[in-house]
LUMKEVO-113714 format. One record per residue (C-alpha): x, y, z. Coordinates in pm, 1 decimal. Layout:
! LUMKEVO-113714
REC         xx         yy         zz
REC          X          Y          Z
...
END
This chain:
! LUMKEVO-113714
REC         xx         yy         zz
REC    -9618.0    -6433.4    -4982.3
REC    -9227.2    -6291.3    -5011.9
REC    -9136.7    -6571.6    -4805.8
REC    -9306.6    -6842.9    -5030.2
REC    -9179.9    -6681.9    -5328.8
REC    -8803.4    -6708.6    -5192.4
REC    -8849.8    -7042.1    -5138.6
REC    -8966.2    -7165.3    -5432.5
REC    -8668.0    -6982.8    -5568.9
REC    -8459.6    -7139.2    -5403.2
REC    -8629.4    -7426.1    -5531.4
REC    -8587.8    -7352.9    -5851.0
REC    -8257.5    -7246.2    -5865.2
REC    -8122.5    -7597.4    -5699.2
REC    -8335.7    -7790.1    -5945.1
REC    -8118.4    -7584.1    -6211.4
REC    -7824.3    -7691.6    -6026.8
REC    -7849.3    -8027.5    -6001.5
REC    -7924.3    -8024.4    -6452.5
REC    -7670.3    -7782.7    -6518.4
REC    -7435.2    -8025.7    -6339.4
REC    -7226.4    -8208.3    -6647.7
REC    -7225.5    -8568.5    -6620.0
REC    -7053.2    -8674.4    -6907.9
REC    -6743.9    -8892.6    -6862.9
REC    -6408.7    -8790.1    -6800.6
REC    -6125.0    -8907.2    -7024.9
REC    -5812.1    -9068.6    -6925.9
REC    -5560.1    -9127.0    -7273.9
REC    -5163.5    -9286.0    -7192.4
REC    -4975.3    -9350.5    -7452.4
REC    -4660.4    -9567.5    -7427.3
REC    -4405.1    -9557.1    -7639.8
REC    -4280.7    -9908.4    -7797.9
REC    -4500.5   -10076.1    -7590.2
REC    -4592.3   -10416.5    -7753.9
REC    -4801.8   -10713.3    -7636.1
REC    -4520.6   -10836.9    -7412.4
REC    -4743.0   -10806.0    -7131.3
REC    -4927.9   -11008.8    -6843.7
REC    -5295.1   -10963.7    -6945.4
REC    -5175.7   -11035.1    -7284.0
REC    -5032.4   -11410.7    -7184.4
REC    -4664.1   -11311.5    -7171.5
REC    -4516.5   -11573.2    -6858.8
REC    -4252.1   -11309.7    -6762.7
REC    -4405.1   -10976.1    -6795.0
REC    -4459.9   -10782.4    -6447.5
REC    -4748.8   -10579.8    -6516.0
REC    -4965.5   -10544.3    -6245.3
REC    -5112.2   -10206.7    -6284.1
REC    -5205.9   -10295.7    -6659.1
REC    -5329.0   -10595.4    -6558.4
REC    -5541.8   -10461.0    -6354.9
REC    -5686.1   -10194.5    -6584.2
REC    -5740.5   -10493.3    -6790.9
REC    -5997.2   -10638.9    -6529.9
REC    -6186.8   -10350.3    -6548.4
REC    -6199.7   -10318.3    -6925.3
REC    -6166.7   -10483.6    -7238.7
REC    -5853.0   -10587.4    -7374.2
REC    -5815.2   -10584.1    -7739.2
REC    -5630.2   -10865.4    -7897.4
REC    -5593.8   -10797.0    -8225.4
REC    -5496.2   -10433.8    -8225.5
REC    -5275.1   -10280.3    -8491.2
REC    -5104.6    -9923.1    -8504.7
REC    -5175.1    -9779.7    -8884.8
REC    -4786.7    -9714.5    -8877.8
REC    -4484.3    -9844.8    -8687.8
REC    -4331.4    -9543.9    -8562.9
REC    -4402.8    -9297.7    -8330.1
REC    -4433.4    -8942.7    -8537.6
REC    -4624.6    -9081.0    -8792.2
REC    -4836.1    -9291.0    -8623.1
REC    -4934.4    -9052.2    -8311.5
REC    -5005.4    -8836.3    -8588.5
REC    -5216.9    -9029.5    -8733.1
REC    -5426.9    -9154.9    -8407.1
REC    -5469.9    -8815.0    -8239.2
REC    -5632.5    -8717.6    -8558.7
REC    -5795.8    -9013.3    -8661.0
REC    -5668.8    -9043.4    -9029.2
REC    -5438.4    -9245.1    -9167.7
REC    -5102.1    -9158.9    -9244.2
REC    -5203.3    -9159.9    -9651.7
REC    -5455.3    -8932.6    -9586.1
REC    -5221.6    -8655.0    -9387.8
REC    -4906.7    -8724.7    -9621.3
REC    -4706.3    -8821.5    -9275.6
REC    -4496.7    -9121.2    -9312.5
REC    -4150.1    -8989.9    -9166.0
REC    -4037.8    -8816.3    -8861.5
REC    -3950.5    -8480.9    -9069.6
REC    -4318.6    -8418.7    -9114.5
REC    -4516.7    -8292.7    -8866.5
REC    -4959.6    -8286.6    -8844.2
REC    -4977.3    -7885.5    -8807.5
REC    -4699.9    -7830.5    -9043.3
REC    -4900.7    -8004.4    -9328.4
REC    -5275.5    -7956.6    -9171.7
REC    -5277.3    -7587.2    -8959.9
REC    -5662.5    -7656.0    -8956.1
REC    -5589.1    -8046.5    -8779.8
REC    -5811.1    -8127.0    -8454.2
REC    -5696.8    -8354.4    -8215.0
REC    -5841.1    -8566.4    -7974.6
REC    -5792.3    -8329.9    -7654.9
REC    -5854.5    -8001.3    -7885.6
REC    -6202.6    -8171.9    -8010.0
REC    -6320.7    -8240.6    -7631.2
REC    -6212.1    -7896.8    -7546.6
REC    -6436.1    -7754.0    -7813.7
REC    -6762.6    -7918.7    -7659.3
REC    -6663.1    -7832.0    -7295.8
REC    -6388.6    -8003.1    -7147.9
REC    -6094.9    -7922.1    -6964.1
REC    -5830.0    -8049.3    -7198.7
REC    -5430.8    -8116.4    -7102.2
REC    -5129.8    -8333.9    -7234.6
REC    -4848.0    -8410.4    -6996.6
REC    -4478.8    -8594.4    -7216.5
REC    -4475.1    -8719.7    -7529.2
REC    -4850.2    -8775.4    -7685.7
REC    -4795.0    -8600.1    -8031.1
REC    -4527.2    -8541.4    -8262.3
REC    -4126.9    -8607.5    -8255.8
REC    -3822.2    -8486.3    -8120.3
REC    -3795.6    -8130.9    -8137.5
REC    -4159.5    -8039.5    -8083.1
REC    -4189.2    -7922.8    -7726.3
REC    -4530.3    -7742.6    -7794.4
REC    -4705.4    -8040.1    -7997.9
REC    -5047.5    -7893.3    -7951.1
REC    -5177.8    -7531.0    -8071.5
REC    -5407.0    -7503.6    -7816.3
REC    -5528.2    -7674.2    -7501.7
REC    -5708.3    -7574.9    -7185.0
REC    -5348.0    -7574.3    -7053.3
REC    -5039.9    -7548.0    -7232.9
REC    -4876.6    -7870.8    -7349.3
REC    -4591.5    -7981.8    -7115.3
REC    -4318.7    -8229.5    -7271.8
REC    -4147.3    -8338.9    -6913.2
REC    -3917.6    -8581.9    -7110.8
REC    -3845.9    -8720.3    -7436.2
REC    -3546.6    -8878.0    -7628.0
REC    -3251.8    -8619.4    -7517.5
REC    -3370.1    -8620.0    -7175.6
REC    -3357.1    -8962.3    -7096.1
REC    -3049.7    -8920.2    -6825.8
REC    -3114.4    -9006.5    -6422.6
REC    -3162.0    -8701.4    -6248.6
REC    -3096.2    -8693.5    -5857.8
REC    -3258.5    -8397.6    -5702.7
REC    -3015.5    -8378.6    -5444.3
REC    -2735.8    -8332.5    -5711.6
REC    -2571.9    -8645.5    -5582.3
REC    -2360.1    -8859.1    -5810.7
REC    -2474.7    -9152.9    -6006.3
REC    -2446.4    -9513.6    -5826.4
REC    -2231.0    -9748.9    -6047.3
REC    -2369.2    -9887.1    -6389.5
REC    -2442.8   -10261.4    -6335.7
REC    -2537.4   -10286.0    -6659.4
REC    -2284.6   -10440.1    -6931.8
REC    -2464.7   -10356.9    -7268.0
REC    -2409.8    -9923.4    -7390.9
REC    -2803.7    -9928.0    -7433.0
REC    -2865.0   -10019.8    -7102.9
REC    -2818.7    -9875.6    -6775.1
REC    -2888.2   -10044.6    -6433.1
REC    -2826.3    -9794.4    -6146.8
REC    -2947.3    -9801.1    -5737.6
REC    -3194.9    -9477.9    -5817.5
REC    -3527.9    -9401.1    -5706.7
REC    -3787.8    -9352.0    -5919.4
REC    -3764.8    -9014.5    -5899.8
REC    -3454.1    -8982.4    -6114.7
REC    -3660.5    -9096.9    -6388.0
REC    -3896.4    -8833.9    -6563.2
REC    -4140.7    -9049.9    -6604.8
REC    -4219.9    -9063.8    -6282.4
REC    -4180.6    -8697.5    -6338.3
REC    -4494.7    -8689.0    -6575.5
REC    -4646.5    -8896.8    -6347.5
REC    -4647.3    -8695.9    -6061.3
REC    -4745.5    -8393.8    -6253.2
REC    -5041.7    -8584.3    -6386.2
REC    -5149.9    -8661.1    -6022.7
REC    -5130.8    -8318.6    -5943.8
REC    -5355.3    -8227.6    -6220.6
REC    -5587.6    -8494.6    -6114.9
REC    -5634.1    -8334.0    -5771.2
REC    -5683.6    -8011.8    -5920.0
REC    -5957.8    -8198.5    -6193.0
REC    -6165.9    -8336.5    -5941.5
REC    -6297.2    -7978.4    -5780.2
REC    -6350.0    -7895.4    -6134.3
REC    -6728.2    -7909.2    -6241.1
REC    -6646.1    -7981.8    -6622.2
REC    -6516.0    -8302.0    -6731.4
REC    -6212.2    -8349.0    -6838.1
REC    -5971.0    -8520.1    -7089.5
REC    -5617.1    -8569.9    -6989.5
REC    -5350.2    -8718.7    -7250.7
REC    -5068.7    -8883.2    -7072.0
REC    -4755.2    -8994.1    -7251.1
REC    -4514.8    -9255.3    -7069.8
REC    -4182.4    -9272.0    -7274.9
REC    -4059.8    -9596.2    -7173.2
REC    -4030.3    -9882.5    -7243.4
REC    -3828.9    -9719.5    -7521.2
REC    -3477.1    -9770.4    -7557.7
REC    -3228.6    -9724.9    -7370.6
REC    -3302.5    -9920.0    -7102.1
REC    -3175.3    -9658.6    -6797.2
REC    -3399.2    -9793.6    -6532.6
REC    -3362.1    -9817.4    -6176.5
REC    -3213.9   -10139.8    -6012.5
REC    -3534.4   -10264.6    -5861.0
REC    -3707.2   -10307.9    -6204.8
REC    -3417.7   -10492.4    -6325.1
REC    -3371.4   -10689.5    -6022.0
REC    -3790.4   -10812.2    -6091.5
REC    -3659.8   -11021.8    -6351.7
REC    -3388.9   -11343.0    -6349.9
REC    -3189.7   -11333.4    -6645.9
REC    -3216.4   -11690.3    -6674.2
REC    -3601.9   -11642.6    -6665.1
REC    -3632.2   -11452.9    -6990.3
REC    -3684.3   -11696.6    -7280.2
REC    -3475.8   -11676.7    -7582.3
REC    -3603.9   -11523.5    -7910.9
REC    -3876.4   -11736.4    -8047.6
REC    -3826.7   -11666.0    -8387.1
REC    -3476.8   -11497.3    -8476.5
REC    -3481.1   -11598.5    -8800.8
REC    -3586.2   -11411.7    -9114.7
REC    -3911.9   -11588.3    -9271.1
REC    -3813.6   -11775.4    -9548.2
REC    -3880.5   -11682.5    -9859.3
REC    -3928.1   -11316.3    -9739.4
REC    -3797.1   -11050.6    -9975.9
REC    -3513.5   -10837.3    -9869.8
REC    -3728.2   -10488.7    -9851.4
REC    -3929.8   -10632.3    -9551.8
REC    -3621.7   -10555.3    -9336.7
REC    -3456.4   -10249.1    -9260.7
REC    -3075.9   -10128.3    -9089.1
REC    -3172.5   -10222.6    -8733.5
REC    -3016.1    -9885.3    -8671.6
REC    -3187.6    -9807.1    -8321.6
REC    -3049.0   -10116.2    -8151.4
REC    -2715.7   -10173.1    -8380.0
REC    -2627.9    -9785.7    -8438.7
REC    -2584.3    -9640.0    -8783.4
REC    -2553.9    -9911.1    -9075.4
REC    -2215.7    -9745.4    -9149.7
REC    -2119.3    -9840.9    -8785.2
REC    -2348.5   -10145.9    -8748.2
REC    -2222.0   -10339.1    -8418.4
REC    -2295.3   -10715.4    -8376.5
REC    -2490.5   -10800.0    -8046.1
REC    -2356.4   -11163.6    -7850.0
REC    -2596.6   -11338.4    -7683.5
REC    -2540.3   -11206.9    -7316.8
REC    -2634.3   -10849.9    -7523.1
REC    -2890.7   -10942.7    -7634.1
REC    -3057.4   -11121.3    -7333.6
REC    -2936.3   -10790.3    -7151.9
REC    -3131.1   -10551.3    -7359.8
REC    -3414.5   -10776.8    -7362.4
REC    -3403.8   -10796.6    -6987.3
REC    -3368.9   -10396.2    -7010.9
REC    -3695.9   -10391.5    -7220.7
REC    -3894.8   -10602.8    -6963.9
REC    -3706.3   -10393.7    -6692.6
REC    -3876.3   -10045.2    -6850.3
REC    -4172.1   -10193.4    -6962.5
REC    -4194.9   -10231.6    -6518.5
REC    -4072.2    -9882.6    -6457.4
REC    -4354.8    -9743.0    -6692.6
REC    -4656.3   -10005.4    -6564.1
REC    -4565.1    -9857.6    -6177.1
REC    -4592.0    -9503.9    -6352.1
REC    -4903.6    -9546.8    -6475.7
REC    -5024.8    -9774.5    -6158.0
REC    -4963.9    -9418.2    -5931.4
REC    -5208.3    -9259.8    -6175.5
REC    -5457.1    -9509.3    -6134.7
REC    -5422.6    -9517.2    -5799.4
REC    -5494.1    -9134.9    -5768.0
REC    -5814.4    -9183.6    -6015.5
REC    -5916.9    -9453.5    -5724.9
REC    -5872.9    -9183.0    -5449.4
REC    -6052.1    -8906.0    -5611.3
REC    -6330.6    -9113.3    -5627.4
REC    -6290.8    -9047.1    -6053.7
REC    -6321.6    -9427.2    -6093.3
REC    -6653.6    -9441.6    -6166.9
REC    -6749.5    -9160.5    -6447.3
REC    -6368.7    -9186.7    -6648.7
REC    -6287.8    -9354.8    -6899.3
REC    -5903.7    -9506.4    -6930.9
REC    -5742.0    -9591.0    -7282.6
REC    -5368.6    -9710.5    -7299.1
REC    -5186.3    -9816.2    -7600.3
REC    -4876.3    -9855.4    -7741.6
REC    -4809.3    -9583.6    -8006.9
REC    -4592.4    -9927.7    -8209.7
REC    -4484.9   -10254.9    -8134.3
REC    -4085.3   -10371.9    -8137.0
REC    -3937.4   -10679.7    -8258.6
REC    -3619.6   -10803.5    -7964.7
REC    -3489.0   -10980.3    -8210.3
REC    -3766.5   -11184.0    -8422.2
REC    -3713.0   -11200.1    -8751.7
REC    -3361.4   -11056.1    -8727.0
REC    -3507.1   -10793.5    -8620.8
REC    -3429.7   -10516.3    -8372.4
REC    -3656.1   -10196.3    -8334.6
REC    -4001.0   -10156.6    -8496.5
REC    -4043.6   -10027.5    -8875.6
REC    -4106.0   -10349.7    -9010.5
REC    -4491.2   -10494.2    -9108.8
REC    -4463.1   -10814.5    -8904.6
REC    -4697.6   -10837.6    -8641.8
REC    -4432.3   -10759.7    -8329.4
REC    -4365.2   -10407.1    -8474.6
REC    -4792.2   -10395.3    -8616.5
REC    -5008.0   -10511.7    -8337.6
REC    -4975.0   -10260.9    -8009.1
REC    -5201.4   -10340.6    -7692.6
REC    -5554.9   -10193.2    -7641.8
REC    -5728.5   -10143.6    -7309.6
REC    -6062.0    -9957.1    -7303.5
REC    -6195.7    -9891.2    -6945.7
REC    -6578.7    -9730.1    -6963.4
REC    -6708.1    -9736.2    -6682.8
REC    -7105.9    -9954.0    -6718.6
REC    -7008.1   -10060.9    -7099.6
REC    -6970.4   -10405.6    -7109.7
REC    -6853.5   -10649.2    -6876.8
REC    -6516.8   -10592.8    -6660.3
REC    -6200.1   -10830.9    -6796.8
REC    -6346.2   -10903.2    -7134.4
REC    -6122.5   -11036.6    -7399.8
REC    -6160.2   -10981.4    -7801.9
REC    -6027.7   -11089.7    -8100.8
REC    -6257.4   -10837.2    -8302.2
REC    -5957.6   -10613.2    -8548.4
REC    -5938.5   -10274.3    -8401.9
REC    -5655.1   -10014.4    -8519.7
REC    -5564.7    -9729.5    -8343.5
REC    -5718.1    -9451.5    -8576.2
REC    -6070.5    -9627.8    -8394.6
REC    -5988.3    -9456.1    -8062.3
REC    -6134.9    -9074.0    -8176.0
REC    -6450.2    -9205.6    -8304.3
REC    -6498.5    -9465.5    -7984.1
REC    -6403.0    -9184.0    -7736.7
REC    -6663.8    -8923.7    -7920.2
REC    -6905.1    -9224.5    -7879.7
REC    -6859.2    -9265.0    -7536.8
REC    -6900.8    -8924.2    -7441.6
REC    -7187.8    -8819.1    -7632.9
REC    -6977.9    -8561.6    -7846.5
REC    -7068.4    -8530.6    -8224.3
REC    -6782.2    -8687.3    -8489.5
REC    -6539.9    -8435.1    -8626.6
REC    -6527.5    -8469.2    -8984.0
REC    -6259.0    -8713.4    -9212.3
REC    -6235.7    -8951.2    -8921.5
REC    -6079.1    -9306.5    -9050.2
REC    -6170.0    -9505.8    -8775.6
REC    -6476.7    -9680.8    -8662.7
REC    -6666.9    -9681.5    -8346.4
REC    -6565.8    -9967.8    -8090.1
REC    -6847.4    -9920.1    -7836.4
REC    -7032.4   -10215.7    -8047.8
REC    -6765.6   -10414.2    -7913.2
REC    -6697.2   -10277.3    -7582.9
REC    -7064.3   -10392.0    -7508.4
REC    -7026.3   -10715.6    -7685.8
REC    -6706.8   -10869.9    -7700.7
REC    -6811.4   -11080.9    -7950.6
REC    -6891.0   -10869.1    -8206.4
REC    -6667.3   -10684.8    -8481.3
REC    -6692.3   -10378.4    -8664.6
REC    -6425.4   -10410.5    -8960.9
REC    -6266.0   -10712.0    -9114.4
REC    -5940.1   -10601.0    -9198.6
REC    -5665.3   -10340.2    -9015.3
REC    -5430.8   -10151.2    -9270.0
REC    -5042.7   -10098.7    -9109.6
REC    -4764.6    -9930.1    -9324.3
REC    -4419.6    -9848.1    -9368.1
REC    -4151.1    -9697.0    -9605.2
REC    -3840.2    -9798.9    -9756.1
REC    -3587.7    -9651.2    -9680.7
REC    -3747.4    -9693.6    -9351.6
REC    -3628.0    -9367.7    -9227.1
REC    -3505.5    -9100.0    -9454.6
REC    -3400.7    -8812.8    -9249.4
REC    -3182.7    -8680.6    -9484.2
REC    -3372.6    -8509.3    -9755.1
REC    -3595.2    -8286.6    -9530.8
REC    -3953.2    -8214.1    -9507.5
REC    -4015.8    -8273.4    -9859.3
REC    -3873.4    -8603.9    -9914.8
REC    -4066.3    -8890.5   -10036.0
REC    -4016.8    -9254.0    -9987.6
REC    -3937.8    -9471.5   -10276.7
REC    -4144.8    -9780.7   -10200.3
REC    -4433.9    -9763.0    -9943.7
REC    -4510.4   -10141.9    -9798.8
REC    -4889.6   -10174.0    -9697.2
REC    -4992.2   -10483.6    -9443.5
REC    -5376.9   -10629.6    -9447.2
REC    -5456.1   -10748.8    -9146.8
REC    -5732.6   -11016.5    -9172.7
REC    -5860.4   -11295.7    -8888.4
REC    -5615.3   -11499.8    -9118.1
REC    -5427.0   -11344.8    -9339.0
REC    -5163.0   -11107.2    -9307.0
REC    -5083.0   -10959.9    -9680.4
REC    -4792.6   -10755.5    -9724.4
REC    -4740.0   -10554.5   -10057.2
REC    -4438.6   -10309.9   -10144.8
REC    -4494.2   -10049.5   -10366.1
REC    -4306.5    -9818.7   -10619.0
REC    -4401.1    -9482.3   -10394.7
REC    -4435.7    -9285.6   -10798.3
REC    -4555.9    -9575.8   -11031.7
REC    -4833.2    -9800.8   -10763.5
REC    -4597.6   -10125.6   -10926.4
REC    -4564.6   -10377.6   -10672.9
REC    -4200.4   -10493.0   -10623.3
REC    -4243.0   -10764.3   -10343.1
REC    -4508.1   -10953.5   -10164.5
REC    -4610.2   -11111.9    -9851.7
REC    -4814.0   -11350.4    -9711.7
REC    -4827.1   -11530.2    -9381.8
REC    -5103.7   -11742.2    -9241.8
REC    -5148.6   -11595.9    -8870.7
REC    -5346.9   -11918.6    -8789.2
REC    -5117.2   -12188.5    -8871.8
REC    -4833.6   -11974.4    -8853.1
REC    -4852.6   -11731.3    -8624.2
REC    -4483.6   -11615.2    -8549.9
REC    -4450.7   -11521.1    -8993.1
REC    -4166.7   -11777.4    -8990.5
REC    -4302.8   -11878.4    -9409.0
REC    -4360.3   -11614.1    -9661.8
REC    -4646.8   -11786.8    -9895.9
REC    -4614.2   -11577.7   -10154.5
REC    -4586.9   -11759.9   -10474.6
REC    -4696.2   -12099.1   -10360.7
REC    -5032.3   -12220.7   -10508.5
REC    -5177.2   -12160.9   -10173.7
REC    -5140.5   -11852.8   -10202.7
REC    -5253.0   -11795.9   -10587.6
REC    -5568.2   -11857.4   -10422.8
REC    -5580.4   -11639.2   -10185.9
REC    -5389.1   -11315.3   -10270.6
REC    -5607.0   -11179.2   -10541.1
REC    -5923.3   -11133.4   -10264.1
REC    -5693.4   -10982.6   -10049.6
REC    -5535.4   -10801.9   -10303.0
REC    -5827.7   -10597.0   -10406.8
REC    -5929.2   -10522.9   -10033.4
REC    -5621.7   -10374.6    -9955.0
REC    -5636.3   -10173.1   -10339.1
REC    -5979.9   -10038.0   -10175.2
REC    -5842.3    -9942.9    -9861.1
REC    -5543.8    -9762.7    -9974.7
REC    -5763.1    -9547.1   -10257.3
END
């Protein structure tokens, strides 16, 4: 009789096992910084992207993605917490999310609160200055890298191989990859991985890659994937005409401080636009490494992987260098949503999706409960059918001036510029930041004109169309 009774305990308590073991699905969440749409699943010719590309076969690749604000403070802000920057008062890099919000949850924070292991390696959150972005995780936040770090590092000590490079952005030197920290971040990500996967509780793991943002110090064999001759020119370096002067800003990240503004040749600028591609190659075998190690650890199957770019960056378009504008270079980032048995591998949509739509899509996914205040909007509906939409309109912003360092935490802009995002339309207004007045306007028609090189506003066409639009983007900015 003992010896039944032990069985059937044993029985019982292996039955219990096998329920008590948690199935939901791990999260994987890399975040690029300037990374725009100049990539290979996303029909740029020159690109080298493999390891995106592939991440793209397995997923969905969103099309028509837009960040809710074209810099990285504000708008990490704004997608870790899944508001917009309106509704957390964030619109410079002076301002930080638990400076103004001490209560904020993030993304990683949430998923640790129902039962995950939850880590950030580099830059996911915040700006400069903010080693520690999050209050809490699972495991303290580690910043491997970030703006004043971005110097080649040889372990050994060794002195720097010559600068091929021409351009004082740009730096072309004979280095491994280790030199970079982003390979750094990588690594440590790996290790993390390894340590994950004998872990019985799922896991989400933020990753931040900091290229490709400028400079361009990258190793010689990223620069060497690329001909010069190979890159095309800028499609559109002209302003669009008719555009008013407060769509534009100082260029001040490319050209240096408007009170030292330097004027970029041609062989510059095809050398920092080769230094762009060059990066955007560093940080695509970065993240390749991790994917690989998801692949080994036999993770593949129950995680889900989200990359984006945090903002676009104009190389030139529009007279444009750097991101901070509303055109669509700086607006629209790439989207790639990996869930593993959701919809069919290598999918392709052209349904709107913004960036504040990752928290909701993620809590979706994994069966977790919405925290409350999200902005965003569930994509699984379109991860299962890429077909289908669930908003018909994205909201991007920016100041004027477009960065105002100067006056502290408590300065305010003086005009805030608002972008609608439509299937059609993109509709620009600028407003008095105090007063709501509107002191310019935009409109370009993405389907005939899909590069903004013609400002409608104040054509007739445009008397027809503005008003709708108008009132859509009055309702989304209440």
């Amino acid at each position: 009789m003992k010896r039944w009774f032990a069985i059937a305990l044993l029985i019982a308590l292996s039955i219990h096992h096998v329920f008590a073991v948690d199935t939901r699905p791990n999260v994987l969440f890399v975040v690029f910084d300037d990374l725009n749409n100049r990539l290979g699943c996303y029909g740029d010719p020159v690109a080298k992207s493999p390891n995106l590309d592939r991440l793209a076969v397995r997923g969905t690749v969103f099309t028509r993605n837009f960040c809710q604000q074209p810099i990285c403070g504000p708008s990490r802000a704004s997608f870790m917490s899944g508001r917009r920057p309106d509704s957390l008062g964030i619109w410079s890099m002076t301002k930080y999310l638990y400076d103004l919000h001490p209560d904020a949850v993030t993304m990683p924070q949430w998923f640790m609160q129902h039962g995950y292991t939850a880590m950030s390696i580099g830059k996911v959150l915040g700006g400069y200055g903010k080693e520690g972005d999050f209050k809490t995780l699972s495991v303290p936040d580690r910043r491997t890298g970030g703006k004043t770090k971005d110097e080649f590092a040889l372990s050994n000590g060794a002195a720097l191989p010559p600068n091929l490079a021409k351009d004082l952005l740009c730096e072309n030197r004979d280095v491994p990859d280790e030199a970079c920290f982003d390979n750094v971040s990588a690594s440590l990500a790996i290790t993390e991985l390894r340590a994950l996967a004998k872990k019985p509780e799922p896991f989400f793991l933020a990753l931040g890659i900091f290229k490709p943002h400028s400079p361009y110090k990258v190793p010689k064999r990223y620069w060497d994937m690329y001909r010069r001759e190979d890159i095309p020119a800028i499609e559109t370096p002209a302003r669009p005409r008719n555009a008013p002067e407060i769509a534009f800003h100082a260029n001040h990240e490319i050209l240096g401080e408007p009170t030292a503004h330097r004027t970029l040749d041609e062989e510059s600028k095809r050398e920092i636009r080769h230094g762009y591609y060059a990066a955007l190659s560093l940080a695509d075998a970065q993240f390749g490494r991790v994917l690989d190690a998801l692949d080994e650890l036999k993770l593949r199957d129950n995680t889900i992987v989200v990359i984006i770019g945090d903002n676009g960056f104009e190389l030139g378009e529009h007279d444009c260098w750097g991101k901070m504008t509303l055109f669509g270079w700086d607006a629209r980032v790439p989207l790639i949503i990996s869930a593993p048995g959701i919809g069919k591998g290598g999918a392709k949509t052209t349904a709107i999706s913004e960036l504040i739509d990752i928290f909701p899509t993620l809590t979706d996914l994994s069966g977790l409960p919405s925290p409350p205040k999200l902005d965003g909007t569930s994509l699984v509906p379109v991860l299962k059918d890429s077909s289908a939409s669930v908003k018909t309109a994205a909201l991007t912003q920016h100041p004027r001036p477009a960065l105002y360092w100067g006056g502290g935490p408590q300065a305010l802009p003086q005009v805030m510029g608002y972008a609608l995002k439509t299937d059609r339309w993109s509709y620009h207004e600028w407003r008095d930041f105090k007063t709501g007045h509107v002191v310019g306007q935009e409109l370009y028609d993405e389907q005939t004109d899909p590069l903004e090189t013609v400002n409608l506003a104040g054509t007739v066409e445009a008397a027809a169309q503005i008003p709708a639009l108008a009132a859509q983007l009055k309702t989304m900015t209440k």
